[in-house]
C-alpha positions in Angstrom: 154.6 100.5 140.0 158.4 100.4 140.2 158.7 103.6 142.6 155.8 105.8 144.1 154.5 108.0 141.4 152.9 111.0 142.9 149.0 111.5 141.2 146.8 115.1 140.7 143.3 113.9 140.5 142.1 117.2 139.0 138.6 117.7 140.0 138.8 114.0 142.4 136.7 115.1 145.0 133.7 112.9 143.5 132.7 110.6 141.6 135.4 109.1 138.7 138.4 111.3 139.9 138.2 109.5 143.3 137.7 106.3 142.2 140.5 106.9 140.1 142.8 108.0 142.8 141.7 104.6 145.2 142.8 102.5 142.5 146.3 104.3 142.3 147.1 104.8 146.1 145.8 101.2 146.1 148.9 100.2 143.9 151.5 102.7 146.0 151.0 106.2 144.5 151.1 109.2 146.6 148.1 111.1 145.6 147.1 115.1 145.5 143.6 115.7 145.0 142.7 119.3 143.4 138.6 119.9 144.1 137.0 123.5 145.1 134.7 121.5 146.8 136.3 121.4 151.2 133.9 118.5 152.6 133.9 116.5 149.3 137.7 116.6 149.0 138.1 115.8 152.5 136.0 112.7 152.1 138.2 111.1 149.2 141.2 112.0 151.2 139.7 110.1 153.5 138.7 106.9 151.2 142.3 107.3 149.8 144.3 107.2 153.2 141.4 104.2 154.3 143.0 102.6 151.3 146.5 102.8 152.4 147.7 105.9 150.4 149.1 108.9 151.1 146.8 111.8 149.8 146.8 115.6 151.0 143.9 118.1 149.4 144.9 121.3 147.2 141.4 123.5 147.6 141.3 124.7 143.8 139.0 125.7 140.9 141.1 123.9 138.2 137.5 124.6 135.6 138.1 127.0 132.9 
């Protein structure tokens, strides 16, 4: 990436969504990761920062 892009993993507490935002804080983006679920998005906030990014954790029911 050219210049930090900032990433909403919708629903990245678990599974593909926080994979998904590893890989990109991994290459420099700043991450926001939108779960309802606390401990879960806690966790990937953790896995993100452990990789290196920057990640904060927006409590949210993004379903429909």
């Amino acid at each position: 990436m050219d210049s930090p892009a900032l990433v909403i993993a919708a629903i990245g507490a678990l599974g593909i969504g926080a994979a998904t935002a590893v890989e990109f804080a991994k290459e420099g983006a700043r991450i926001a990761i939108a779960d309802v679920n606390r401990e879960a998005g806690h966790a990937a906030v953790s896995r993100v920062e452990a990789a290196g990014g920057e990640c904060i954790l927006v409590e949210a029911d993004v379903g429909l």
